[in-house]
N, C-alpha and C positions, 0 to 999 in steps of 0.2 A: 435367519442367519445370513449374512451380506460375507462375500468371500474380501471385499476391501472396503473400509470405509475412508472416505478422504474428509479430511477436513478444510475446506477451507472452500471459495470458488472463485479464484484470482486464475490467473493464465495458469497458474503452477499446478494448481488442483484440478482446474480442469482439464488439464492435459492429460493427469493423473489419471482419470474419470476414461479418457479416450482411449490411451494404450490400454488399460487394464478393461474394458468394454472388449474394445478391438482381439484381443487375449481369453475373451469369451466368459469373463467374470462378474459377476453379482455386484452391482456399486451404488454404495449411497453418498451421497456428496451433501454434506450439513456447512451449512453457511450462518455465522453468525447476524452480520448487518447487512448489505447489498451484496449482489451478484456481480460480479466482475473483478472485483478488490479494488488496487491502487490505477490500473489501467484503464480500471471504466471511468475514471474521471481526468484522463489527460484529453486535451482539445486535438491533440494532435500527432498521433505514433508515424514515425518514419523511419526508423531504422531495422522494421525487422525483416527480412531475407525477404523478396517477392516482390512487395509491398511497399509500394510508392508512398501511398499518404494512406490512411484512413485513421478516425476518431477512436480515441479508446473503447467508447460504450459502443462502438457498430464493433468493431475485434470479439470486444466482451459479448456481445449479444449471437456473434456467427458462431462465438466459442459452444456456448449455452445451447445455441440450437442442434449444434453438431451432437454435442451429449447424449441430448434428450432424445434424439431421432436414435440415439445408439440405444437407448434404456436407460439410462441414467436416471436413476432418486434422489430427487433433491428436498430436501427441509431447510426452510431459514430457521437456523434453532443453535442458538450459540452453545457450544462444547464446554461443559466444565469441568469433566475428568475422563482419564482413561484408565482403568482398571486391569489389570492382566488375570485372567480363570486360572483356576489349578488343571485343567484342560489343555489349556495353551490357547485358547481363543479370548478374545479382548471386547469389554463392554466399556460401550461411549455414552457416558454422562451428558447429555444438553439441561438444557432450565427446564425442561418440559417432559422429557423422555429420556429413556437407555434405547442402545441399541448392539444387538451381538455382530461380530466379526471377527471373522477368520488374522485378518490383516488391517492394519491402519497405516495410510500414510497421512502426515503433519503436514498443512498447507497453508498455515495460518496468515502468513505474510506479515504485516508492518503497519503501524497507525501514523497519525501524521505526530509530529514532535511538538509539542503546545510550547511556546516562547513563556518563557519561566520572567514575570514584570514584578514590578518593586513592590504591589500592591495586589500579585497575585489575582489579577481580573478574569477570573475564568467565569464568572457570572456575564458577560459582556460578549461570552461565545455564544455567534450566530445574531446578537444584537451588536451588528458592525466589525466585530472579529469575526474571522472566518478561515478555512483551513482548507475552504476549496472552493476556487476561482472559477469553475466551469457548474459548479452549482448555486453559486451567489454571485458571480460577476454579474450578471446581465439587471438583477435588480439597483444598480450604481448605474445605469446606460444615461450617461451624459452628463455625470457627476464625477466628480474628479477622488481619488482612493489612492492608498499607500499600499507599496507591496512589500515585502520584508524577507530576503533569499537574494543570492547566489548561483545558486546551479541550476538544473538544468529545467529541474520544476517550477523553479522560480521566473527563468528566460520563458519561459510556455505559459505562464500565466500570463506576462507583460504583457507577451506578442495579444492574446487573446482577448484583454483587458483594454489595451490601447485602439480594439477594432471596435469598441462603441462608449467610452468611458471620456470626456475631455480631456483626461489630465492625470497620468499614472508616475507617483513617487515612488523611486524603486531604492530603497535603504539596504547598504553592503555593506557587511563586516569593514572588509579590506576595500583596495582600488581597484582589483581585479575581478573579475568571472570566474568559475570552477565549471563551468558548462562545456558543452557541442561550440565548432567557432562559429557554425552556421547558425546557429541560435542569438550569440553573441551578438554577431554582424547583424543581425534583423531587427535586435533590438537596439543598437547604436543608432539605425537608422530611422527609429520611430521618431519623430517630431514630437508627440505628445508623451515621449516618456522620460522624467527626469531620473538618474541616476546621482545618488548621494552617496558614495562612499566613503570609509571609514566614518560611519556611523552607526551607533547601536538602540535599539529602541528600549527605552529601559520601562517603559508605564503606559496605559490605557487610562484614559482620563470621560468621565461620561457617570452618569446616575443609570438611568436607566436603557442607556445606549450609548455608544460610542459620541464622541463630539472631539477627541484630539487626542494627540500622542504626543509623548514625551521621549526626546532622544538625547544623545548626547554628540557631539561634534566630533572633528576630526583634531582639535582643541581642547574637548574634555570639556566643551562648557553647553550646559543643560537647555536645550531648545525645546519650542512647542508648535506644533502645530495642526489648526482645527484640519477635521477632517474626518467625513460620515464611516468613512470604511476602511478598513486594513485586512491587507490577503495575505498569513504566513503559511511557508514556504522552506521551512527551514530542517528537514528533512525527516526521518523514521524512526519508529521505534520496534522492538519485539515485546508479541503479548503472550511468553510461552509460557507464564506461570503454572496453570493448568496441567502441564504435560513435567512438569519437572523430578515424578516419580518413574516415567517412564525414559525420559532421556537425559543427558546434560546438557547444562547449560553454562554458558561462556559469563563475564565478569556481565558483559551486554544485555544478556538475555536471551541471546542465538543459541540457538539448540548445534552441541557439535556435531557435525557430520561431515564426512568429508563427499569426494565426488561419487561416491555408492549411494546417496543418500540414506545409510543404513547407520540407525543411532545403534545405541549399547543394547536396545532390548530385543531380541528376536522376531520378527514379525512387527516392527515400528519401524516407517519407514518417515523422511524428510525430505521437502522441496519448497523451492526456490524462496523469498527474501529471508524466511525467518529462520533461516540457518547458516551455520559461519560459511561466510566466503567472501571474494576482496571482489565480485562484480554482481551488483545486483540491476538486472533490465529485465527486460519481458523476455527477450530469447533466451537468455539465462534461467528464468522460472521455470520457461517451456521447455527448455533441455533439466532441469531439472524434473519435471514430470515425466517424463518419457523414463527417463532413469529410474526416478522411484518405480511405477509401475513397473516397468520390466521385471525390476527385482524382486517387487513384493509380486509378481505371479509366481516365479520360478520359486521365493520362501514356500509357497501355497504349492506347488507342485511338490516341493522336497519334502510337505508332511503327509506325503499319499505313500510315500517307499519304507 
């Protein structure tokens, strides 16, 4: 019997993992796909307190060491239900196993958002579609690629794209940025990166791998063009299906909670992206672990009186 189980191992969870460790509690941390979540794959984190520059996966990996040096239990083993005992203790359903706990907190986080095309080419993902630039960029190194985003994940890919890539097309809704302005400015300043706004990509064109895309103009009239790879960028979604017996969920798919991170059920606790709130970043996740933890020790204190 684990006194918290976290799901998830993004900043959010593992934070969860640290106070609630630090707090002197029993914690298993189950991780569906990778370790780190949405930050181990940015090239480049600068904005959170301290910390000048460093890579997401070196963040994510200091995060991971800190844990395990605490005791921390970790299983890559995706979550598919949480059950509440007539007890009052909660068993966590994975594809492989259960596991009993006192306390759950929900750290699920966000996937990336798959560009919805007229042919529906999701056969074509990973053969030249791609959803993450710091895991597929460097196979494109001197080949020229389309990026498909706006903001700020999109601006981070460019910069990163453009540092071994000949020739990076960057396709925008609108004529503007939704990003950082210092992000903006770095990427105005690339020479190898062409920006196409108001443009929408509507199709992936390819047999057994990509060969060109299909967009539309800022005229409305249907262009093409060849091209081994496209990086979207186009922003998140919530996978809280799973947990929909034990908390609510928003029209979105965000579990509601507010700044307690305490859903509707007793001893279920939430943090950072995949829960309602109007800022989602890494400081945000990691203040939301610190919070869930806190709380979900003191639930676990208040069933000893």
């Amino acid at each position: 019997m684990y006194d918290i189980i976290v799901i998830g191992a993004g900043a959010a969870g593992m934070t969860s993992a640290l106070y609630a460790l630090r707090n002197g509690k029993k914690v298993l941390v189950l991780e569906g796909e990778s370790l780190g979540g949405q930050i181990a794959t940015s090239p480049r984190l600068e904005n959170f307190p301290s910390i000048k520059a460093i890579s997401g996966e070196e963040f994510a990996d200091n995060l991971f060491e800190q844990i395990t040096d605490l005791g921390a239990e970790v299983e890559i083993e995706k979550v598919t239900g949480i059950e509440k005992k007539a007890e009052g203790a909660f068993t966590v359903r994975t594809e492989y196993s259960a596991y009993e706990g006192k306390s759950v907190i929900i750290a699920a986080g966000v996937k990336h958002k798959h560009l919805k095309t007229k042919h529906d080419r999701e056969d074509l993902v990973g053969k030249g579609v791609y959803y993450c630039a710091v895991c597929d960029g460097p196979f494109y190194k001197g080949k020229e690629v389309a990026l498909i985003g706006d903001a700020n994940t999109a601006l981070q890919y460019a910069l990163l794209l453009s540092g071994y890539c000949k020739k990076v097309y960057m396709y925008t809704l609108f004529d503007k940025f939704f990003g950082d302005e210092s992000l903006v400015k770095a990427v105005r300043a690339k020479e190898n990166v062409e920006v196409r706004p108001n443009t929408s990509v509507v199709d992936f064109i390819g047999e057994d791998e990509l060969t060109a895309i299909e967009y539309t103009d800022k005229d409305g009239s249907l262009c093409r063009q060849e091209i081994p790879a496209v990086f979207v960028a186009i922003g998140q979604v919530p996978d809280n299906g799973a947990f929909a017996n034990v908390a609510d969920l928003d029209e979105a798919g965000y579990i509601i909670a507010d700044e307690t991170c305490r859903t509707r059920t007793p001893g279920v606790f939430v943090a950072g992206d995949c829960r309602t709130k109007a800022v989602r970043q890494v400081s945000t996740a990691v203040s939301d672990g610190a919070i869930a933890a806190t709380n979900a020790s003191l639930y676990l204190e208040s069933l000893k009186n």
